[in-house]
C-alpha positions, 0 to 999 in steps of 0.5 A, spaced: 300 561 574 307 560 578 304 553 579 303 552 571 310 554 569 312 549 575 308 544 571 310 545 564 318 544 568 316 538 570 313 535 564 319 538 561 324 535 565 320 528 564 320 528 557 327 530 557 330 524 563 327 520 558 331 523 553 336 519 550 339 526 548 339 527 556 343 520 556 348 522 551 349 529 554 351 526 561 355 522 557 359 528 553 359 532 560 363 527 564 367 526 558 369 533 557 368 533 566 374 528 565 378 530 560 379 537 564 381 535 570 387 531 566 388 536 562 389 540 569 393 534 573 398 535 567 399 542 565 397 545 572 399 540 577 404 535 573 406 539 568 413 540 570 413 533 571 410 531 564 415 536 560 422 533 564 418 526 561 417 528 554 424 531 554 427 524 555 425 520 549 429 526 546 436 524 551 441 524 545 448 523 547 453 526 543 461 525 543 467 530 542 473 527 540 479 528 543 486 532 540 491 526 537 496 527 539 503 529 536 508 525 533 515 529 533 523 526 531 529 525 537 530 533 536 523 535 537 521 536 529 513 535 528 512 530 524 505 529 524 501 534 529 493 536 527 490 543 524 484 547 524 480 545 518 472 545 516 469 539 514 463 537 510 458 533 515 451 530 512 446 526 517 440 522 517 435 527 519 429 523 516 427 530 513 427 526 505 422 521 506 423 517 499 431 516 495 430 520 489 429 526 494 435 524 498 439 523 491 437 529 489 440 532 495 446 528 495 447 530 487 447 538 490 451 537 494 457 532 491 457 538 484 457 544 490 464 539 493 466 538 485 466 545 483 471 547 488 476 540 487 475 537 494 474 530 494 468 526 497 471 520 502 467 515 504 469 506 505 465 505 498 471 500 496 471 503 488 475 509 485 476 512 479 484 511 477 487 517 473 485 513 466 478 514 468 477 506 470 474 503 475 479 500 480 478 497 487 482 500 493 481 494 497 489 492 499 488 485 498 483 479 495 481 478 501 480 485 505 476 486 497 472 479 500 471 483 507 469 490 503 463 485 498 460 482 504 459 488 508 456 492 502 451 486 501 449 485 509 452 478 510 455 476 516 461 471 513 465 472 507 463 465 506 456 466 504 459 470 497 457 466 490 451 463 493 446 458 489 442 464 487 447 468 484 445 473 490 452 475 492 456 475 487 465 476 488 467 475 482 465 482 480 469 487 477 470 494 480 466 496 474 460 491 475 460 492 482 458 500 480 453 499 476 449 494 480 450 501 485 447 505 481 442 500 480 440 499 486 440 506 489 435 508 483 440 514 479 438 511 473 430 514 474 432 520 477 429 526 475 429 534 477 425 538 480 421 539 474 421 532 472 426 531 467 431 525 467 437 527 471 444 524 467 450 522 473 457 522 471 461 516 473 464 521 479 457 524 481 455 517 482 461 514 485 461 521 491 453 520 492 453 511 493 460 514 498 457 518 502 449 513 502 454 507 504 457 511 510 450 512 512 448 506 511 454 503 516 452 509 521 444 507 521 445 505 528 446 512 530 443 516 525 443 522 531 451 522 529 453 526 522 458 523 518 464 526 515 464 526 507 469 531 505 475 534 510 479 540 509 475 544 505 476 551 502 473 557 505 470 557 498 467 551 499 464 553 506 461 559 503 457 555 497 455 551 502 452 555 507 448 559 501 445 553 500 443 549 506 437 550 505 436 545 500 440 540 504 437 539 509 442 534 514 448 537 511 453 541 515 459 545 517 464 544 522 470 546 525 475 540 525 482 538 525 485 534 520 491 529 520 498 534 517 505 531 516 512 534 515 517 532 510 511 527 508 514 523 503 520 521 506 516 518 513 510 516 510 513 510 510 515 508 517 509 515 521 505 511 517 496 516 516 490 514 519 482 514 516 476 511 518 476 505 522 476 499 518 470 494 520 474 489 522 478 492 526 472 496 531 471 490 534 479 489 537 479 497 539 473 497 542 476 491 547 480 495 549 478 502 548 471 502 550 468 508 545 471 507 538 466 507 533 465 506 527 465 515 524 472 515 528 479 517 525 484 512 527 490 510 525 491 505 519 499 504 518 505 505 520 506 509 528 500 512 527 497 505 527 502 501 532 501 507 538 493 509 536 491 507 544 497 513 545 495 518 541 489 517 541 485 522 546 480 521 551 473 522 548 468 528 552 461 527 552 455 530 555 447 528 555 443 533 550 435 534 550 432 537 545 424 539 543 421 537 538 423 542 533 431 539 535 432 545 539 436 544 546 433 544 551 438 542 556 446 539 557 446 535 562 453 530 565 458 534 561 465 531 562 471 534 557 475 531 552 483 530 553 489 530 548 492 524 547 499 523 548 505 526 545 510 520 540 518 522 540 521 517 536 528 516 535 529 518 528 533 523 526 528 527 521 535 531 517 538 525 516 531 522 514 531 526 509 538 527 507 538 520 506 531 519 502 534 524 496 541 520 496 537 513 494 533 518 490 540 520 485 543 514 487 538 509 483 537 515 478 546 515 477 544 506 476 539 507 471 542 513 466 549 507 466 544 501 464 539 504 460 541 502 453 539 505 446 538 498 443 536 491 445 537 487 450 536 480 451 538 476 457 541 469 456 541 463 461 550 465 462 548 473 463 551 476 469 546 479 473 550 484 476 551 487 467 544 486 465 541 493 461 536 495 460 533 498 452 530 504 451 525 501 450 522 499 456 523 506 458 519 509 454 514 504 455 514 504 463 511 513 462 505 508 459 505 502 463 506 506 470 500 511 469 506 517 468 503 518 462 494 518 462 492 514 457 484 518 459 488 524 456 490 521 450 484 519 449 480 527 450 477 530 445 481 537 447 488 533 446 494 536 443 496 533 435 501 529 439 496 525 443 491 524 438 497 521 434 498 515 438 491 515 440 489 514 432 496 509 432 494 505 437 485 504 436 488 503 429 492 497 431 487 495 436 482 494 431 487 489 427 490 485 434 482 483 435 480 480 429 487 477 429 485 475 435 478 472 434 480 469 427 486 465 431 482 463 437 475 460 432 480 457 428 479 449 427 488 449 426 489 454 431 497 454 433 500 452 438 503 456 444 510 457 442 509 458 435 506 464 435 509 470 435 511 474 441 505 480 441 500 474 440 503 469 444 503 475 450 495 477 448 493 469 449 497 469 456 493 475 458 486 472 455 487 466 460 490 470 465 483 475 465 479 469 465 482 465 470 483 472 474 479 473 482 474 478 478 472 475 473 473 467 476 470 464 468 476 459 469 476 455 475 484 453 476 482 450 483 479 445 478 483 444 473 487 436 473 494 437 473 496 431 472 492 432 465 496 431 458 492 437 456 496 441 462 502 438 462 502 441 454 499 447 456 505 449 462 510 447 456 506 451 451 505 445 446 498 447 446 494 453 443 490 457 448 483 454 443 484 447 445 486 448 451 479 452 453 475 446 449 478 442 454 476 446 460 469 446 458 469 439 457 472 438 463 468 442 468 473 447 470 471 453 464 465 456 468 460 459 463 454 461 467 456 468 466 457 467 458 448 467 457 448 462 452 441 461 453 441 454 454 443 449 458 444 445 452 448 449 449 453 446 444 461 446 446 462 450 440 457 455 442 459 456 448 466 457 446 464 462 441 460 466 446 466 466 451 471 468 445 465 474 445 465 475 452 472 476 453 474 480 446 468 485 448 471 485 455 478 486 453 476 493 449 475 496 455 481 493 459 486 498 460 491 492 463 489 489 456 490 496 452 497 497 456 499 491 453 498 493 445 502 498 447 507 494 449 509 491 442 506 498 438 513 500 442 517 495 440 516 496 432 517 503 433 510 504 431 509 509 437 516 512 438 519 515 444 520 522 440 512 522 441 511 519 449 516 524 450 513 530 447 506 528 451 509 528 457 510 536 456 502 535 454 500 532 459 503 537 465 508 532 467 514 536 465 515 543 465 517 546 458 523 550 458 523 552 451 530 548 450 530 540 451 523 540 449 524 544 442 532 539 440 527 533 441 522 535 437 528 537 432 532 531 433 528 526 435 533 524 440 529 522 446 534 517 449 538 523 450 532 527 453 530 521 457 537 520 460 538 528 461 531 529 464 533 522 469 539 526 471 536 532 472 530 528 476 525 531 473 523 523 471 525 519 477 527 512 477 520 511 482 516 514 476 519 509 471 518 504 476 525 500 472 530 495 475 532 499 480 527 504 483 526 502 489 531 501 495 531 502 503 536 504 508 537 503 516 542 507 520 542 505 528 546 507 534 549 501 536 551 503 542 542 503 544 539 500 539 535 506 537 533 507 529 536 514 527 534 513 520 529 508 517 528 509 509 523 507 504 524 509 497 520 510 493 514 514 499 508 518 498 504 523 500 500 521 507 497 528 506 494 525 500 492 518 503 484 521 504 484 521 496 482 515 493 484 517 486 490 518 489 489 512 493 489 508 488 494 511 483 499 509 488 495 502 489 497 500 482 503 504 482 509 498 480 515 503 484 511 499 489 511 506 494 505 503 499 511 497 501 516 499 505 524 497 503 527 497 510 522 492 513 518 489 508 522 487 502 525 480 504 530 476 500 536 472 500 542 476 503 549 474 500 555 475 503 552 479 508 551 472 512 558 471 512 560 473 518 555 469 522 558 464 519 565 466 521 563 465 529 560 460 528 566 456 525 571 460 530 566 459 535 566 451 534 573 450 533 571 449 526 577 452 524 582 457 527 584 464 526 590 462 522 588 456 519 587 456 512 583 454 506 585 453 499 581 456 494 581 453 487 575 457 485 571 450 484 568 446 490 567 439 488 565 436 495 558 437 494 552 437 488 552 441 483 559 443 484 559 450 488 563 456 484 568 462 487 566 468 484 573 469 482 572 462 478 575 460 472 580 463 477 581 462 484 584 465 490 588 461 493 590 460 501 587 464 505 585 465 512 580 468 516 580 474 515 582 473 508 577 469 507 571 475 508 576 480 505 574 476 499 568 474 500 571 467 498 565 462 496 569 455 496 572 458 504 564 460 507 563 452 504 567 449 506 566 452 513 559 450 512 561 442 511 566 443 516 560 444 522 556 439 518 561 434 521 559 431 528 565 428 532 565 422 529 568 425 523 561 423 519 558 428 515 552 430 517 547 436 514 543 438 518 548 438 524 550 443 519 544 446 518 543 447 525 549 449 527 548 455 522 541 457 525 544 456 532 548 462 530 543 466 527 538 466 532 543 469 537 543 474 532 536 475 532 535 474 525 529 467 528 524 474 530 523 481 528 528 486 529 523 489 535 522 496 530 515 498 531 511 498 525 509 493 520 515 488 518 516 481 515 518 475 519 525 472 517 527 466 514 533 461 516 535 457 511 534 449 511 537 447 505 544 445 503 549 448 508 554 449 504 549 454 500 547 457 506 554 458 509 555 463 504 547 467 504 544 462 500 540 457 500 533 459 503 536 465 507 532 471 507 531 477 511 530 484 511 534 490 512 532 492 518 534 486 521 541 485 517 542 492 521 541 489 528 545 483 526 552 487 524 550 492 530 551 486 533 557 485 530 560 492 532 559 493 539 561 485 540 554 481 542 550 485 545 544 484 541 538 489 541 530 489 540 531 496 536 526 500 536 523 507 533 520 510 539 524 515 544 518 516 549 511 519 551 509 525 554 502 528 555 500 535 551 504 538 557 510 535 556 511 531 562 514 524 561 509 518 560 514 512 558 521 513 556 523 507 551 529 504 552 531 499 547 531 492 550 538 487 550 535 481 546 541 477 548 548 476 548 553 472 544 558 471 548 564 469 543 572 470 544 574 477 544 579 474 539 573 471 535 570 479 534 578 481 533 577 477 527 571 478 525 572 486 525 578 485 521 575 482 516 570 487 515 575 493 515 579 489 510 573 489 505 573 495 505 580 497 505 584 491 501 578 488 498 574 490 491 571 495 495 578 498 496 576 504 490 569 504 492 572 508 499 578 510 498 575 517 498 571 516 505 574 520 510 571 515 515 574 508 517 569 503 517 568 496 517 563 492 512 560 487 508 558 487 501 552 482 498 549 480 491 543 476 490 541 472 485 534 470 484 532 469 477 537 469 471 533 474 467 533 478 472 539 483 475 541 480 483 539 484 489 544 488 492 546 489 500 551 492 503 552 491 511 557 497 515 558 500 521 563 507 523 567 509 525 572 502 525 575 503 531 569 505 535 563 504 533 557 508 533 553 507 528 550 502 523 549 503 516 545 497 512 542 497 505 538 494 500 536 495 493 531 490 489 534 488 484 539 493 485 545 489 479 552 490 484 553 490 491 557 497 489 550 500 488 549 499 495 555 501 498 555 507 493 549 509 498 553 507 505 558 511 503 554 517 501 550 517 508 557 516 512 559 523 508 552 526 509 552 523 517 559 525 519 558 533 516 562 532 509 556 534 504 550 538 508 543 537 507 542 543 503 547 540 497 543 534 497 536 536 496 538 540 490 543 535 486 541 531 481 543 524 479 549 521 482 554 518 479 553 511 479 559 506 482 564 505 478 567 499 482 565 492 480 565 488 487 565 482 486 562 477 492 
């Protein structure tokens, strides 16, 4: 029996070897056999090994930025320090696997950040003004290039307005936008139960901001980035409630940029933002760790001494498992403060000076503005132009200190809806007049037209021919052409003159649609006068302009552009002004108090005066104690591209600082070189004299003393700065074009004069360390130029380092803002002592002179009832002048104090400031602030001061 069991085995085993189920299975068994042993080596044997393998692939390095350093005055006042803030992060997780999905995420996200009034930032280069339009915020034609160029993914601003049409630069900020829109699919976005989902023009503009600054992070997508800064708790609570729905947004724990008495040193501390892309490249050559998610600084200190103030980075190597939980922290190294910056500014003095410039320019507007009309003639003196009411009342729309957009509300008050139904019904007459002149077969010259059409064409050619629209291509227009020649003398109509162009090649009407190459010149001309007329509806430049003339002819009135200011939240009503306004109609006396009382400043009205700047320096050191700009702005704000923007386009020009960007010519401010020079070269002696008799006749055309039809007679040296006398600066300047033969030569003159003026500094910047413009010596007429004209043109702040000069008799300084650097415990880093340029090692007779001359300006000349109630002696120059004759002089005023030993200088310049009065007004003012006559407290609460009364002639 045990013989069969063993046969039936046997046979089993046969039939099974020959099985192929037997092959499989010894197959299956060595593979199970196999991956056993695997499994064992790595979990049991290699397993630490693998887990530290699997690890790595998840190493991620993350950064922490280290604290920016402080900025503080000479005193030790904060300027600009940092503070504890939340901020709203967003990164790329990967967890929304197509765009609508992470649209939808985006749009929670900007509605959670609107409903609590917190601002969306991003590098999208677009914004909404206040008038509810489109605008760039790029800071010039180019910078706006550079921005295209980045959103499109191109690498050169070359590549834009391809043959393909592809990229495109002549878009406006409106059409940009919407191509946004387009490509970022918000147009099929639909919630989560498939209805269409509606944008408002911010929801998409925040959504394409913070998809834009991921898309400039996509090389890093393990980084978050910032989209929203110093949110409310509010905010943070809404936010955190919802994190569950947007996955990859955050909280954090940040600091943020804050600054004291921002707006009187915004213009020289200066703000910081992300970093421009153009500007990585060149900090990371020096700093290694710059990217393109850090905060730096953009202008000003904030920009000059970023590598100072900014901190040392930490970093530590993170692992994390594959739900993103860290694992492990590895290589940690702490971040560090950046240093501390003390300047040499005086920050009461700063902002002393600051509400001075303020009340002054408002005491200069309240005596020009005219409740009448005014015309500039070709003989009127720049420094007695007026200024109509009417512009006044114009500058509340033109500056945006009125909101078109609210005009426009369907909620707005029955004054606002009253000028909204003028103007929309006038609108509607001004575009069929422009459509009918523009089509017809006798259309009227240029210079025929009336003053509100002629302006409406001009414009038309103007947005034609403008970088966003690009129709009219000037590079290509022939100026040698009967056509232009006409077009430049207004003898031809702005119809025949695109007819012209069209034919001509310089009319580019690809963006027209014609629908065919073949178009006739008169079809593709009617569809251009479509194109822009459809385009100009939606113009807010356009629509500034019809309110121009609806002012004019009183079909809007000031009564009622006043009133809307009550509406519109700009002024505050007080229950009297507003109700004897509308009870008289008077708004010219309203417009004035509320001038004089500063609840209207001349930097909204953004008239002739309404910007002006003010240098104090010791010059003694070459230290800066005061550099102000007015009108400034608030550099806690900067983030805000609405903000940004409104300052962008406002016409007070606050983003342009007066003390070092504003460069004109400067008068009888240069007449002092002159004198050294001419005492220096044996030109004359100290007590030679020049006879003035008010016209100099030596030179073509004819040079006039300002006294002319009168003349000042002989005068010598000191005389003849004490008068600022016209024919005696000339002739010195053809005096020193003599050479030693006696013949005259002009540029021996010319370089004589830029001989002197270089050892005055004034050939390179003043050495302050912020954004300034470069000087210009004059190289025409040394005649002109000996008296400040001819091409002479300088800043303030160089003006100042030049009669520093002059006070402390030749030293010539390299004048800087900086004092030193501490780290964050206070030790000493670098201690900035100004630098000695050069200097001027003239006669102790040729300064005497020169000196006494300055004093006489002030105590003897038409300057004399000007100071006469300053309690301190100083010596100065005054300077007016002319850049256009239907536009009031430029105003300069040079000093120093006390007479007999100097230590400070005091400079001023006010843009078409009328009178050289007007500048040394504000001197004055500063030397009575400075030496302790007025406080700082009495300053801050004055209204407008009372402009000069003294017309100093020069």
């Amino acid at each position: 029996m045990f013989k069969d069991l063993l046969d039936f085995i046997t046979e089993l085993l046969k039939k099974a070897v020959t099985s192929r189920l037997f092959v499989l299975g010894i197959i299956c068994f060595a593979m199970y056999a196999g991956l056993i042993n695997k499994l064992f080596n790595m979990q049991i044997i290699n397993g630490e090994k693998a887990l530290n393998e699997y690890l790595q692939l998840t190493e991620q390095t993350i950064t922490t930025a280290g604290t920016r350093g402080n900025i503080y005055d000479r005193n030790g006042k904060v300027l600009a320090y940092n503070k504890l803030a939340y901020s709203v992060t967003v990164q790329d997780t990967g967890a929304y696997k197509n765009s609508a999905a992470r649209n939808n995420m985006y749009l929670k996200l900007v509605r959670i950040l609107q409903r609590h009034g917190e601002t969306v930032q991003g590098k999208f280069e677009v914004a909404i003004d206040p008038n509810g339009d489109m605008v760039y915020t790029s800071s010039s034609e180019s910078a706006r290039k550079r921005f295209l160029r980045d959103y499109y993914g191109i690498k050169r601003v070359e590549d834009l307005d391809d043959e393909k049409g592809e990229y495109p630069s002549n878009l406006s900020a409106r059409e940009l936008f919407d191509r946004a829109c387009k490509d970022n699919g918000f147009a099929e976005l639909k919630d989560e139960k498939g209805n269409p989902v509606t944008l408002t023009d911010q929801e998409a503009l925040d959504i394409i901001n913070i998809k834009y600054a991921l898309r400039l992070m996509s090389y890093r997508k393990y980084e978050s980035t910032m989209v929203a800064s110093q949110v409310s708790d509010e905010t943070v609570a809404d936010i955190l409630e919802h994190l569950s729905d947007m996955q990859g947004v955050n909280v954090e724990e940040t600091t943020i940029r804050a600054y004291n008495d921002s707006i009187p040193f915004a213009p020289v501390i200066g703000y910081t933002g992300k970093v421009p892309e153009d500007q990585l490249e060149g900090l990371q050559q020096k700093k290694g760790d710059y990217d393109i998610n850090d905060i730096v600084g953009r202008t000003g200190i904030e920009y000059t001494m970023e590598h100072d103030l900014q901190g040392t980075k930490g970093k530590k190597t993170i692992y994390k498992d594959s739900v993103g939980r860290i694992r492990e922290t590895k290589d940690e190294t702490d971040a560090f403060a950046g240093n501390d910056v003390y300047l040499t500014l005086d920050a009461q003095l700063q902002r002393g000076i600051y509400h001075l410039i303020e009340q002054s320019l408002a005491g200069v507007l309240i005596k020009t503005i005219v409740n009448g009309d005014f015309q500039a003639g070709s003989t009127t003196d720049g420094s007695n132009m007026k200024i109509p009411v009417k512009d006044a009342y114009y500058q509340l729309v033109n500056n945006n200190v009125l909101s078109l957009k609210e005009l426009e509300e369907a909620d707005a008050s029955d004054t606002e809806k009253n000028i909204y139904q003028k103007y929309i019904s006038s609108r509607k007459q001004i575009f069929t007049s422009l459509k009918n002149e523009l089509m017809s077969g006798h259309s009227t010259s240029m210079k025929d037209l009336p003053e509100d059409m002629k302006a409406y064409m001009f414009y038309i050619y103007s947005y034609l021919s403008g970088p966003t629209v690009g129709i009219i291509k000037e590079d290509s227009i022939d100026t040698s052409s009967e056509e232009y020649q006409a077009w430049k003398s207004d003898e031809i109509s702005l119809r025949d003159y695109l007819y012209f162009g069209i034919a001509n090649g310089w009319v580019d009407t690809t963006k027209l649609e014609t629908g065919s190459k073949y178009s006739s010149a008169d079809d593709t001309f009617e569809k251009l006068v479509d194109y822009v007329l459809d385009h100009l509806e939606d113009d807010r430049n356009f629509t500034k302009k019809i309110y121009r003339y609806l002012i004019n002819d009183d079909i809007i009135t000031g009564q009622e552009l006043c009133l809307a200011l009550y509406d519109q939240g700009v002024l505050m009503d007080d229950g009297q002004d507003a109700a004897e306004l509308r009870a008289t109609g008077d708004a010219y006396t309203f417009l004035l108090k509320k001038l004089s009382k500063l609840e209207i400043t001349p930097a909204q009205l953004a008239l002739a005066p309404c910007n002006a700047g003010v240098v104090v320096t010791n010059d003694k050191t070459g230290e800066v104690l005061a550099l102000v700009s007015y009108p400034g702005y608030d550099n806690n704000r900067i983030g805000d591209g609405t903000y940004f923007s409104q300052l962008q386009s406002d016409l007070s020009l606050p983003l342009y600082n007066n003390a070092t960007q504003t460069r004109k010519a400067p008068g009888s401010t240069f007449k002092p070189i002159t004198a050294v020079a001419a005492l220096e070269e044996h030109a004359i002696t100290i007590d030679e004299t020049i006879n003035c008799t008010g016209i100099y006749t030596d030179v073509e055309p004819p040079i006039k003393c300002w006294i002319y039809p009168g003349h000042h007679g002989p005068l010598n040296m000191v005389g003849g700065i004490m008068n600022s006398c016209n024919i005696f600066f000339a002739d010195l300047g053809h005096r020193l074009s003599m050479d030693a033969n006696g013949v005259y030569k002009p540029e021996a003159g010319l370089d004589m004069l830029r001989k002197y003026a270089t050892m005055f500094g004034l050939d390179h910047k003043s050495g302050v360390e912020i954004a300034e413009l470069d000087p210009q010596i004059s190289k025409e007429a040394p005649e002109r130029s000996a008296m400040g004209q001819g091409s002479h043109a300088y800043t303030n702040v160089q003006l100042s380092r030049y009669v520093a000069a002059i006070a402390n008799r030749g030293t010539v300084f390299e004048l800087s803002l900086l004092d030193k650097t501490t780290d964050s415990e206070g030790n000493l880093i670098k201690d900035y002592t100004p630098e000695i340029s050069s200097h001027i090692d003239a006669a102790a007779t040729t300064w005497d002179t020169v000196q006494q001359g300055m004093r006489e300006v002030i105590a003897n000349g038409t300057s004399k009832r000007l100071f006469a109630d300053l309690e301190v002696e100083i010596a100065g120059k005054t300077g007016t002048a002319q850049e256009a004759r239907n536009k009031p002089n430029h105003a300069f005023f040079i000093s120093y104090a006390p007479y007999d030993n100097p230590e400070i200088c005091v400079t001023v310049n006010i843009p078409y400031g009328y009178s050289s009065s007007n500048a040394a007004n504000i001197a004055k003012n500063v030397y009575k602030y400075y030496y302790g006559y007025t406080d700082l407290e009495s300053i801050v609460n004055a209204g407008a001061l009372d402009a000069a009364k003294v017309n100093i002639r020069d």
